[in-house]
Structure formats: structure tokens, C-alpha cells
N, C-alpha and C positions, 0 to 999 in steps of 0.2 A: 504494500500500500504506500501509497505517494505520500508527499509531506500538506500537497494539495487536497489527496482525496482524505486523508485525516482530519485537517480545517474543517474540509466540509459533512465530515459527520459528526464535527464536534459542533457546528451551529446545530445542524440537524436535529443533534440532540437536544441542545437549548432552546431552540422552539417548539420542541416535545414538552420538556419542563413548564417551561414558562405558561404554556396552553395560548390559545390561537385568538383570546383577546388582548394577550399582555403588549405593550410598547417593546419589543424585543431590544431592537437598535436601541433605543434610549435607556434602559438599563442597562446594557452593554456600555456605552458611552459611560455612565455615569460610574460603572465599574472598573473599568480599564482608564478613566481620568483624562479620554478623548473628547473629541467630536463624535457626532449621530452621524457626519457624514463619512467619519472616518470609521467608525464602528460596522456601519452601510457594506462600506470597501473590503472591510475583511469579512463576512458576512457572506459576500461576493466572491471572495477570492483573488481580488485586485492586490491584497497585501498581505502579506505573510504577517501571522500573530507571532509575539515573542515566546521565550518559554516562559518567563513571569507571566505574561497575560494568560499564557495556555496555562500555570501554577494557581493564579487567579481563579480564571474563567471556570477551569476544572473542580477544584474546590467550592467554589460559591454555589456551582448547580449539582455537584456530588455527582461527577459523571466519569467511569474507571476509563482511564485511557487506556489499558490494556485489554477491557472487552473491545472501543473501538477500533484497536489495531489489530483485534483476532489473534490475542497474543494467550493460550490455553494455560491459566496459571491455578488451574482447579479450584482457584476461591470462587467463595457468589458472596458478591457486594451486597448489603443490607444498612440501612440506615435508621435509628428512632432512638428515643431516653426514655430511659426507665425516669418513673413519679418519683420525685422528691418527696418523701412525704412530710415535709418542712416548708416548702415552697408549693406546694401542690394545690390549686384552686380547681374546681371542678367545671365552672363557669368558662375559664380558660380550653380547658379537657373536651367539652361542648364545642367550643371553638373553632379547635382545631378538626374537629370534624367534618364541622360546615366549611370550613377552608378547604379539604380535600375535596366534598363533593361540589361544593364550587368549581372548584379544577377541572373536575372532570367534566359538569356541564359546559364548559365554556369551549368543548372538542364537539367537531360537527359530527361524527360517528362516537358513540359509548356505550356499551353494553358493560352490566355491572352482573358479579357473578357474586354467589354467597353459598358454602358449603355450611348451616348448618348442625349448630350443636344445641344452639338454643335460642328460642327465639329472636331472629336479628335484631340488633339494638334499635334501628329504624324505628321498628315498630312498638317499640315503648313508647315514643311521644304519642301516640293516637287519644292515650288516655290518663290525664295526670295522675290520679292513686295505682296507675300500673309504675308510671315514672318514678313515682314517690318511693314507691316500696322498689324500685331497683336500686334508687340513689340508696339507699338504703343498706341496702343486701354489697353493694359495693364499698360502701365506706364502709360499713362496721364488718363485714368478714373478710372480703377479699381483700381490702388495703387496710383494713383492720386500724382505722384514724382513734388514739386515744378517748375524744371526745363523744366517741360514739360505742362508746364500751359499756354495755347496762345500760343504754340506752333504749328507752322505748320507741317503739315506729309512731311517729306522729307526721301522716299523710298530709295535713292542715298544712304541717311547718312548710313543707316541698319548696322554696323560693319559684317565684314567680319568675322572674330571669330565665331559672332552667328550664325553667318549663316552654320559655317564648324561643330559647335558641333551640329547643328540641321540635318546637313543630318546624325551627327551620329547617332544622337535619332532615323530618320528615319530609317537607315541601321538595327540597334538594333530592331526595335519592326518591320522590314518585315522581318527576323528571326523566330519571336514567330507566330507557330500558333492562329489565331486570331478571335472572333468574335465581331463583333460589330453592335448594333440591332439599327436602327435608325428610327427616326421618317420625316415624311415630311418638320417638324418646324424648323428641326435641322440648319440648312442656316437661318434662319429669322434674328436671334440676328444677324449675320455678317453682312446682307444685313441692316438691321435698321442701325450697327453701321456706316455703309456706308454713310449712309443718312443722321443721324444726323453731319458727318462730313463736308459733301459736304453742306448742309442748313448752317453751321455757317461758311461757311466759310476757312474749313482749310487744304482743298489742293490746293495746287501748280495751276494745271491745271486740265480739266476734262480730257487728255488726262494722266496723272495719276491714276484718279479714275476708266478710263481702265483699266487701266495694274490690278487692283486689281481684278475686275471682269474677266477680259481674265485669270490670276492664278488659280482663283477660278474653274471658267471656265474647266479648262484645269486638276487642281486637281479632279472635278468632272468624267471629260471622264476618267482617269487612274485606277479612283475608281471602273467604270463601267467595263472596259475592265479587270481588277482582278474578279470583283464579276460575268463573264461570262466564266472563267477560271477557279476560285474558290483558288487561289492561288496568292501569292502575287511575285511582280517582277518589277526591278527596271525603275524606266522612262525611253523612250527613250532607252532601251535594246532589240534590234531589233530580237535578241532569245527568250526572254519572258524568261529568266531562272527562274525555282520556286525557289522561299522561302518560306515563311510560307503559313502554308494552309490561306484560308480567307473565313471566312462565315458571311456573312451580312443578318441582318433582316432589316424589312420593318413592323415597329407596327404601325397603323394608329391612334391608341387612347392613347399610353404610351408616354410623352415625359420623357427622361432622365433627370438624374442628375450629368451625369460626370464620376461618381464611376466607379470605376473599380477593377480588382478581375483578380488574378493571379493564378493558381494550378500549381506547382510544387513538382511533384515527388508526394509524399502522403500529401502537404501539403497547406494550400492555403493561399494568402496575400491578404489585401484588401485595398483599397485605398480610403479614401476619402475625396473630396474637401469642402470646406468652406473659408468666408469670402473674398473674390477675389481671388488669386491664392495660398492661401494657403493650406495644405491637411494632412491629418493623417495617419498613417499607422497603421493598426491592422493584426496579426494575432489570433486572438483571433478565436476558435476552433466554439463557439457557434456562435456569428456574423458573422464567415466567410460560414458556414454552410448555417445557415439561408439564408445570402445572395445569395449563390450561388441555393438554392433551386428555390428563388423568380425568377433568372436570367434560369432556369430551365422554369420556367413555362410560363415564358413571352417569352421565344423562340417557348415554342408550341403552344402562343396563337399571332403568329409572322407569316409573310409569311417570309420563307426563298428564297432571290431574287441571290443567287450565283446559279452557275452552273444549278439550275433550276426556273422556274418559269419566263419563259422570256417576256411574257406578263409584268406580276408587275413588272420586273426589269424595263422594259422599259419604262411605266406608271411613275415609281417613278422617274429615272432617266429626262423625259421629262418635271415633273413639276418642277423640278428642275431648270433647263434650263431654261424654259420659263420664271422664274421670272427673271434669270439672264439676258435674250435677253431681255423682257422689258425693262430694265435699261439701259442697254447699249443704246437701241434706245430712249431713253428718252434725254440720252447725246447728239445726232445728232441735237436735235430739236431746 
């Protein structure tokens, strides 16, 4: 590979990052301490970048210059931070969520992929006591925040904040074309976390530990009434107007891991969680590949329960249900 054709899959790549509303050139300029017109030229290939700039340029967008040179050095490049839990705002955490799927809408082609372990996060803003009792379940067990030790669920407290950037996060990924392949199990972890809350002790009322089941409930029919339309649309929108298309599987033997995989335009991101809510971002050409191959295969070894297959739709949907009426009628008793 030329010193030319390098340049030019290191812009390449930069206007991958950047996504296809950014000012490229004018961040460029304003990085390398040029002109827009001179930023243009190399951009162009009119003028060779230096290696500071390329030390620069490459660093600032996190882009291996030994993937673009095809140089086999058996790493896969991944980038994210682990929560400080000293510094740790959750309001922030929301944030940066709605920044990624920002990102991704802002690419004229985006199909958004979600393997499934438990209910995608997405789909907690539909309903604030479902939100409440997540922000919940994540600050006091999985990042286990001091102040939330013996602490009771109190749904009321939820901040209003989280709750307005989460219907962004919502708004943002019913946008993106979407698929997401689920298992039967996928509700268990929620439903356990249920249970281990209500046995120790630490709601309010059981008419509380309603409201969480009726959310869930109610998240569940919405999901249903999209995956028989096959498109996505906002609650409670009496037109049903489309947004993103939606295609859900139904794999009886795969449970997920979360992961998730984005393809924009020619390019794909991948995302992946670890340690409680923490997650990495790769674009990494080999692992994004592979991945998407895997998610490839397991869709054709998946019953697809959108727009067709109303039988399993309705099978998967009922078992669903049924564990969550159990509950509820366990409450009356």
C-alpha cells in the first residue's frame, strides 16, 4: 500500500467517525492548527500529512494504523472506561448513549443489531416505574453505589432528567432500523431481580411491585403490537406512524449477551458489555465481520416472529405473560 493510498483510508476513516453531518474539514483544521483549505488538500491528497499530524489525527479518532495498512498483528483494537464510581453520574451515562445513537442516525444506511440477554435497555424508557426500578437494580447491585445500600426502591424519587434523556435514547434507537433476536429467558433476570427485592424486603408496598410488573406488562404488548407490524412507533400514537423497521427473532436454544452491532453506510461498530454496565466499542474490520457473520447465522437458525409467523409470535408472547400474571396473582394472595 502506497503512502497515498494510506492518506486516503485514513480520511476515509475519519468521515466514518465523524458520521456524515459533522464539518469534517473544519475539525480537521482546527486539529492539525491549519486552514479548512489546507485541511481540504490533504483530505484530497494534494498534500502529504506529516507523521505528527498522522500521530495527531490517529489518536484523536482512535483509528489503528496497522488495521489500515493490513499489517496482521493478531490484536483487535477496542476502546471504552470503566465507571469511576467516585466520579460516576448516571445523567452523564444516559448521555452518552444518546450521543452514540445520534451517531448513528446521522448515516444515510443503519441497521442496528441487539443479541439479547435481557430486555434491551431501549426499552426501559417506554415506562418510568420500569426505569425507576432499573436505575435501581443498577446502582444498588451491579455498581453496588454506597448510598444505595439498604436502601429502599422508591419509584416516586426516579429524577425526572433520567427519565426525559431516556425517552431520548428511546426516540433515537425507534429511528434505527432494528433487529433484535430474543430468547424466552430474556424476562427471567428482571423477574428474579423482582423477587429477590420483594423477599428482602425492599419495596414500599406490593402495590409498587405492581406498577413494575403492569410497565413491564404493558412494555411487553407494545413490543408485540411493533413485531405484528414489523415497524416501530411511538406508544400511545393512535396512527401507528413508522419509524424504524423492526424485526425480532424468537431462538429457543441461544441466550444472548447484550452485544450489539451497528452497520453504517459500508461500515460496522460493535459494542460490547462487560463487568456491570460497562462496554467497549470496537470497530475493528475482523471482529466486526466475524461478528456480524455469527448474528447472520443465528437469525437463520431463529424463527423470525415480526410480520410473520403469528402462531410463535403469539406462543412467545403468551409465555411471556403468563409468568408475569402469575406474579401479579401471587400478590393478591
Amino acid at each position: 500500500m502506497t503512502s497515498g493510498e494510506i492518506q486516503g483510508q485514513i480520511f476515509k476513516a475519519i468521515k466514518t467517525r465523524a458520521g456524515e453531518n459533522q464539518l469534517v474539514a473544519d475539525e480537521i483544521a482546527k486539529l492539525l492548527d491549519i486552514s479548512t483549505d489546507s485541511a481540504y488538500r490533504r483530505m484530497r491528497g494534494e498534500k502529504t500529512i506529516s507523521l505528527d499530524e498522522l500521530h495527531i489525527l490517529c489518536s484523536h479518532y482512535k483509528i489503528s494504523l496497522d488495521k489500515l495498512m493490513n499489517v496482521d498483528t493478531g490484536v483487535l483494537l477496542f476502546e471504552g472506561n470503566f465507571i469511576d464510581y467516585q466520579n460516576f453520574h448516571f445523567d452523564a451515562y444516559l448521555k452518552g448513549i444518546s450521543h452514540q445513537l445520534a451517531y448513528m442516525n446521522s448515516f444515510n444506511k443503519k441497521e442496528f443489531f441487539y443479541l439479547c440477554k435481557d430486555s434491551p435497555i431501549f426499552h426501559h424508557f417506554y415506562f418510568r416505574d420500569f426505569a425507576a426500578f432499573k436505575h435501581y437494580f443498577w446502582m444498588s447491585t451491579l455498581l453496588y453505589f454506597p448510598e444505595f445500600r439498604n436502601k429502599k426502591i422508591n419509584l416516586e424519587s426516579y429524577p425526572d432528567e433520567y427519565f426525559e434523556i431516556g425517552k431520548t435514547i428511546l426516540d433515537l434507537y425507534d429511528q434505527l432500523d432494528s433487529v433484535e433476536i430474543w430468547n424466552i429467558e430474556n424476562l427471567n433476570g428482571t423477574l428474579r431481580q423482582i423477587d429477590y427485592y420483594q423477599q428482602c424486603g425492599l419495596f414500599y408496598s406490593d402495590n409498587d411491585i405492581l406498577k413494575v410488573y403492569e410497565a413491564i406488562e404493558k412494555m411487553m404488548d407494545h413490543l408485540l403490537k411493533q413485531a405484528e407490524l414489523g415497524y416501530k412507533f411511538k406508544y400511545n400514537d393512535p396512527d401507528r406512524k413508522p419509524m424504524g423497521k423492526y424485526r425480532m427473532y424468537f431462538n429457543e436454544v441461544v441466550l444472548g449477551d447484550n452485544q450489539m452491532l451497528v452497520v453504517v453506510d459500508d461500515s460496522k461498530i460493535a459494542y460490547v458489555p462487560h463487568s456491570a454496565a460497562n462496554y467497549m466499542i470496537t470497530r475493528d474490520d475482523v471482529y466486526c465481520d466475524k461478528f456480524h457473520n455469527y448474528l447472520q447465522n443465528l437469525m437463520r437458525r431463529s424463527t423470525l416472529i415480526s410480520e410473520v409467523s403469528e402462531k410463535e409470535r403469539s406462543k412467545f408472547f403468551r409465555i411471556i405473560k403468563d409468568k408475569i400474571n402469575s406474579r401479579k396473582e401471587k400478590l393478591k394472595l
